[in-house]
MIKE-204476 format. One record per residue: residue number from 1; x negated, y, z negated of N, C-alpha, C in turn. Coordinates in nm, 4 decimals, m for minus. Example, Ala and Ser with C-alpha at 12.3 -4.5 7.8 and 13.67 -1.06 7.14 Angstrom:
% residues 2
  resi       npx       npy       npz      capx      capy      capz       cpx       cpy       cpz
     1   m1.3190   m0.5690   m0.7800   m1.2300   m0.4500   m0.7800   m1.3200   m0.3300   m0.7800
     2   m1.2850   m0.2250   m0.7080   m1.3670   m0.1060   m0.7140   m1.2900    0.0030   m0.7870
//
This chain:
% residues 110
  resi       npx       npy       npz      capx      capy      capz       cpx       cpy       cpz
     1   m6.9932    9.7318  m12.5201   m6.8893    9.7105  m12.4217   m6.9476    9.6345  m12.3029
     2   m6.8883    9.5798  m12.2274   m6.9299    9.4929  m12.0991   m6.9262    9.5901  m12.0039
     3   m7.0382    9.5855  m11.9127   m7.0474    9.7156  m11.8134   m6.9780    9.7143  m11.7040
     4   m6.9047    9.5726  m11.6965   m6.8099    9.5341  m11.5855   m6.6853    9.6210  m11.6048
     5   m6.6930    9.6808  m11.7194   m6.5436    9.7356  m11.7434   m6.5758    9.8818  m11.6677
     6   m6.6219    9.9814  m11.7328   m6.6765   10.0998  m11.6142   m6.7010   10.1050  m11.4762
     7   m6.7660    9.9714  m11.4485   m6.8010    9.9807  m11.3230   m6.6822    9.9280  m11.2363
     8   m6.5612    9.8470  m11.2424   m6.4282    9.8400  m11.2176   m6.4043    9.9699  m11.2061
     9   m6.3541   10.0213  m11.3010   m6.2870   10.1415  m11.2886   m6.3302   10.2463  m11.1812
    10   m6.4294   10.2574  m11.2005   m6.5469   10.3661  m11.1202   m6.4898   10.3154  m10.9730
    11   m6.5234   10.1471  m10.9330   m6.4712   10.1076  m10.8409   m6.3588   10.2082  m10.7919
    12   m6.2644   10.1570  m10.8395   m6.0748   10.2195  m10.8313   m6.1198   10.3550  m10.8204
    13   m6.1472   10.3996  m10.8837   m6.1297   10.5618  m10.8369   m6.2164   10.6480  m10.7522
    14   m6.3129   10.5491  m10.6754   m6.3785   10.6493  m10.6480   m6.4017   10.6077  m10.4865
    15   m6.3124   10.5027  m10.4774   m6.2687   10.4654  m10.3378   m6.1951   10.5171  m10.2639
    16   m6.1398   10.6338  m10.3363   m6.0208   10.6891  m10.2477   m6.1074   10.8290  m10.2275
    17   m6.2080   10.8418  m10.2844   m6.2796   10.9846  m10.2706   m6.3680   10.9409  m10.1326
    18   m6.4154   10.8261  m10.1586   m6.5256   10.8021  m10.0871   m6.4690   10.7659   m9.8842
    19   m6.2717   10.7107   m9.9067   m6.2115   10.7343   m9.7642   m6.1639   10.8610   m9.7296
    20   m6.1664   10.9692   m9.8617   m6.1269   11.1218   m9.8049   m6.2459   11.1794   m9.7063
    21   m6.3647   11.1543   m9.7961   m6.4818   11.1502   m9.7582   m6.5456   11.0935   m9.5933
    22   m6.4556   11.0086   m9.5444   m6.5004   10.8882   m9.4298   m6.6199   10.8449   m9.4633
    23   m6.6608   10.8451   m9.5600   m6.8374   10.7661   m9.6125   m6.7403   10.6104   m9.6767
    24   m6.8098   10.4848   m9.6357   m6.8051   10.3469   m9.6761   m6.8520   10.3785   m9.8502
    25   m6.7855   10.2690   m9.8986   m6.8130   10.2899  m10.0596   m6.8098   10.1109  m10.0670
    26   m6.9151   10.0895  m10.1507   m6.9449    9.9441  m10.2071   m6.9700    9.9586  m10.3324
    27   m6.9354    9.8766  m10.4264   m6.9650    9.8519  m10.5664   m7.0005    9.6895  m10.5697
    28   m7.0965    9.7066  m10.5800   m7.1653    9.5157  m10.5883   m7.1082    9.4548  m10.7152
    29   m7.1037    9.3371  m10.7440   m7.0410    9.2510  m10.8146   m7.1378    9.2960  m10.9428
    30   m7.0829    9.2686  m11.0712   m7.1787    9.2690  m11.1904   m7.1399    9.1828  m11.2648
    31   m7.2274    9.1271  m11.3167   m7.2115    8.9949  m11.4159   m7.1497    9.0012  m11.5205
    32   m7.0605    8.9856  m11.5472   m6.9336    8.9603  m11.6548   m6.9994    8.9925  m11.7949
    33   m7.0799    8.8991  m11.8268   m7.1297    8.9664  m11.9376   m7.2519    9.0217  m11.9891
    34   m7.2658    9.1073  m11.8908   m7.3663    9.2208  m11.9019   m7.3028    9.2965  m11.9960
    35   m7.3586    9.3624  m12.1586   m7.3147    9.4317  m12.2693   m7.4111    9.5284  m12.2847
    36   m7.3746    9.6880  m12.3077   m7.4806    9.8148  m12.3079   m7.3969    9.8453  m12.4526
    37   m7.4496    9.9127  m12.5093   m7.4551    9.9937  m12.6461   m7.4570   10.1504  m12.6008
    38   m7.2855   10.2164  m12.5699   m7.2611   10.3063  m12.4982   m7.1582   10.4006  m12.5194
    39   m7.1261   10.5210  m12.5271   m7.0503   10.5839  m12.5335   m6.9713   10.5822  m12.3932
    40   m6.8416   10.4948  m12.4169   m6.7865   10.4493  m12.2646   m6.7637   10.6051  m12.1980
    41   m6.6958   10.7200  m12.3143   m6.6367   10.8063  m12.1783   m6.7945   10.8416  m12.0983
    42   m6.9165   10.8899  m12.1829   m7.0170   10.9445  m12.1397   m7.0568   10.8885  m12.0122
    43   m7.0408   10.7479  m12.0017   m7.1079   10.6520  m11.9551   m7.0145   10.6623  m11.8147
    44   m6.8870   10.6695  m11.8136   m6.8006   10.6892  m11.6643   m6.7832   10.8472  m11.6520
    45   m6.8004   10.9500  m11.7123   m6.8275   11.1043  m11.6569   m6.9707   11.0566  m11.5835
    46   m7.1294   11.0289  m11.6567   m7.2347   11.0556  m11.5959   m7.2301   10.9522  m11.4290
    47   m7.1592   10.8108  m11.4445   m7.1049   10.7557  m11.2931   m7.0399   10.8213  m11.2108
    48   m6.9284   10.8775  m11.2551   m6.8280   10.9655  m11.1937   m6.9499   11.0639  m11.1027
    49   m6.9999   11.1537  m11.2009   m7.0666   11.2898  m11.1381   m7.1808   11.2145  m11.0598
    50   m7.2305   11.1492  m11.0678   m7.3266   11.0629  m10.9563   m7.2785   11.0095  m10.8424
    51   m7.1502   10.9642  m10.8438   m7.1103   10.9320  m10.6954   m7.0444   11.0314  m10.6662
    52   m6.9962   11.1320  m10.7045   m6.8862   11.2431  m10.6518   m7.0257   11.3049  m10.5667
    53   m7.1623   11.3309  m10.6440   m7.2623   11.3830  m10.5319   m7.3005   11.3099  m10.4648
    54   m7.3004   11.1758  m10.4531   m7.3662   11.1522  m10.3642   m7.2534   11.1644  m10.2158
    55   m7.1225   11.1353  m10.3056   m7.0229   11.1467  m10.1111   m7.0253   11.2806  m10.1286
    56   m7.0495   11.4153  m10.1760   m7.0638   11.5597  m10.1584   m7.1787   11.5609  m10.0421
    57   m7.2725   11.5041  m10.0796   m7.3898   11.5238   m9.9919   m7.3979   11.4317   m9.8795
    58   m7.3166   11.2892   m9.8721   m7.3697   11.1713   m9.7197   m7.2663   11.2203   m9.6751
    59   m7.3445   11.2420   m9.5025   m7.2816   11.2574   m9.4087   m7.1706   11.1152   m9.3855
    60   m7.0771   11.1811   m9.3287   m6.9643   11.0991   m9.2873   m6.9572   10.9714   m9.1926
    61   m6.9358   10.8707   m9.2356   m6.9478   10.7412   m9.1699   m7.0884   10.6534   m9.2033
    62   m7.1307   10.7008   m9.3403   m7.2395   10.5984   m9.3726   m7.1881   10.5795   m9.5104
    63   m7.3102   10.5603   m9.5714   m7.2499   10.4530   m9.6911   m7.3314   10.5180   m9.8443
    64   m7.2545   10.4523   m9.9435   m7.3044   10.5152  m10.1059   m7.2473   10.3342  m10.1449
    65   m7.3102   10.3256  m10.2343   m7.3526   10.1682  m10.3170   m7.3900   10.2024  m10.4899
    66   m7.3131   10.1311  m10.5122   m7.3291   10.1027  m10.6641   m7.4194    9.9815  m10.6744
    67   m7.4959    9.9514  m10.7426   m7.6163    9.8292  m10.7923   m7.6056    9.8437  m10.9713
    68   m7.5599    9.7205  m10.9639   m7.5688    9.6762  m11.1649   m7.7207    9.6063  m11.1730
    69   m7.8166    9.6287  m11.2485   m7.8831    9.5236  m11.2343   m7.9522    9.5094  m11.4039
    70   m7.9440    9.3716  m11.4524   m7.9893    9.3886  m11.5923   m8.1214    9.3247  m11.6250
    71   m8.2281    9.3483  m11.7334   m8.3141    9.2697  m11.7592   m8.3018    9.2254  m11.9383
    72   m8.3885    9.1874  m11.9469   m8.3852    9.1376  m12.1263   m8.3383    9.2915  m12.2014
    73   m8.4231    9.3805  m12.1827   m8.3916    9.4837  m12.2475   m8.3402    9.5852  m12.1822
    74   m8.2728    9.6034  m12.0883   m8.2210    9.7345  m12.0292   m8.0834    9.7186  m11.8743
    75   m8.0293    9.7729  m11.8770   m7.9172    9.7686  m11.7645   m7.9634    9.8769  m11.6738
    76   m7.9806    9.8935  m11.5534   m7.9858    9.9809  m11.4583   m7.8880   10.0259  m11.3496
    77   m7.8433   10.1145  m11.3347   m7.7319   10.1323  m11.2860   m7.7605   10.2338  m11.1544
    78   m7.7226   10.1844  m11.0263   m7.8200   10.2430  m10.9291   m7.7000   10.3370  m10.8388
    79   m7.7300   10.4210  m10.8111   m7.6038   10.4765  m10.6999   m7.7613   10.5584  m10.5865
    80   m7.7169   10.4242  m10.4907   m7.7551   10.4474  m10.3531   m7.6563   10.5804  m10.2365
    81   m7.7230   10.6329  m10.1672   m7.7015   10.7352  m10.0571   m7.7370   10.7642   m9.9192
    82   m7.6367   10.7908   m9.8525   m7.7341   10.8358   m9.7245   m7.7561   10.9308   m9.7147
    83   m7.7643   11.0376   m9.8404   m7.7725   11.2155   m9.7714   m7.8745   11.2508   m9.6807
    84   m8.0281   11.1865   m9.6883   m8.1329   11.2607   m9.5917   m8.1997   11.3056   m9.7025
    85   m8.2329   11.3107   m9.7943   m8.3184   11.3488   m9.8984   m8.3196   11.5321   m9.9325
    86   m8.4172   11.6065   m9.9424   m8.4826   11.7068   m9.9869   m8.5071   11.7963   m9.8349
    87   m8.4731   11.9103   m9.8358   m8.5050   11.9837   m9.7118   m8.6209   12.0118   m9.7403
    88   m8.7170   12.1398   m9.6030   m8.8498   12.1931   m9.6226   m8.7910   12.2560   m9.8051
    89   m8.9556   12.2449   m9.8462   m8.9361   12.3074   m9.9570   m8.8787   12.2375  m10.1065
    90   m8.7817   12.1931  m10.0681   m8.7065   12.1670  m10.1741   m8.7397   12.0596  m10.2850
    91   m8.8284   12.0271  m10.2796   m8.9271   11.9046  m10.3763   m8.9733   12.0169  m10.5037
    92   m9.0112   12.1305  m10.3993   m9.1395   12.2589  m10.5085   m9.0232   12.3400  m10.5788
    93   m8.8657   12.3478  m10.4966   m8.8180   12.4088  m10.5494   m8.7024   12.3464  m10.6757
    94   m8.7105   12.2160  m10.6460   m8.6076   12.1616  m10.7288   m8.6171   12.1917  m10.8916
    95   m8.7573   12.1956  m10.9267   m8.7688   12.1971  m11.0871   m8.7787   12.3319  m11.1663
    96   m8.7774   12.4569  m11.0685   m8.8553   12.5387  m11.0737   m8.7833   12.6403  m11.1790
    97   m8.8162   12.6812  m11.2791   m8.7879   12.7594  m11.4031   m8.6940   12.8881  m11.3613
    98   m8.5803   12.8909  m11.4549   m8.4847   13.0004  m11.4603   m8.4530   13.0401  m11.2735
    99   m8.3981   12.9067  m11.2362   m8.3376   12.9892  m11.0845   m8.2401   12.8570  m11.0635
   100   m8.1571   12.8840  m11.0006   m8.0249   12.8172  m11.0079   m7.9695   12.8072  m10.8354
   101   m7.9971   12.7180  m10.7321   m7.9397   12.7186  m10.5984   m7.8192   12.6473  m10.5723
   102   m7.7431   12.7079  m10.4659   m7.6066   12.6682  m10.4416   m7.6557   12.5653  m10.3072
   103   m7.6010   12.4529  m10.3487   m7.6486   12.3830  m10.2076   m7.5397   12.3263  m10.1407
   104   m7.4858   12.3509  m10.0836   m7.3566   12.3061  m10.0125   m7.3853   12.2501   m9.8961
   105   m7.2938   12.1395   m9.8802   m7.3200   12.0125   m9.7651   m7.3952   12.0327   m9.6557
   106   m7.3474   12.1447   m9.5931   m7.3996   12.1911   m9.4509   m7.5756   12.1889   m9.4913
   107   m7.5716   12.2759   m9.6326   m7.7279   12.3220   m9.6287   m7.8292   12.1353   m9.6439
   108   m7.7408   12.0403   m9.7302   m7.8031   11.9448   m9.7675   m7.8348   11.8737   m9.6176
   109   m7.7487   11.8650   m9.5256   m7.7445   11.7590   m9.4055   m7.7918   11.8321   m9.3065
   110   m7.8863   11.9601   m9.3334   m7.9667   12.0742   m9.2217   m8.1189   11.9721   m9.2384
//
């Protein structure tokens, strides 16, 4: 499939999340015929759930960016953020076996 087609769509819908949000939303242009070997729904759920966190987590009045970018062998698909990264701690705790944290906005933008 042409990746311009997902990334349209993604566009459209996720612009109206991203003004509920007051966070700026950009989707950069992608080259028409850029072609991935893809399970389309998989491919706009795993976009979908990547920008829904990233406007979950950026504070209000900055920005989240989509980036297409292709080489000979691979498409990269980038979703930029302003959340502020990783609080104290949270690097050691992110991977850490059988424990499960609730992180809600307030805690991400502390």
């Amino acid at each position: 499939m042409r990746i311009a087609e997902p990334i349209e769509e993604l566009r459209i819908a996720a612009t109206f999340d991203a003004d509920a949000h007051g966070i700026g939303f950009t989707v950069h242009p992608v080259e028409f015929g850029i072609v991935v070997d893809a399970d389309r729904q998989l491919l706009a759920s795993a976009l979908a759930n990547l920008v829904q966190n990233a406007f979950k987590f950026t504070r209000p009045d900055t920005h989240v960016s989509v980036t297409t970018k292709a080489t000979a062998d691979r498409v990269v698909i980038e979703v930029e953020d302003e959340c502020g990264g990783l609080g104290p701690g949270g690097r050691e705790d992110l991977f850490r076996a059988f424990t499960q944290a609730v992180i809600t906005r307030d805690s991400a933008l502390a």
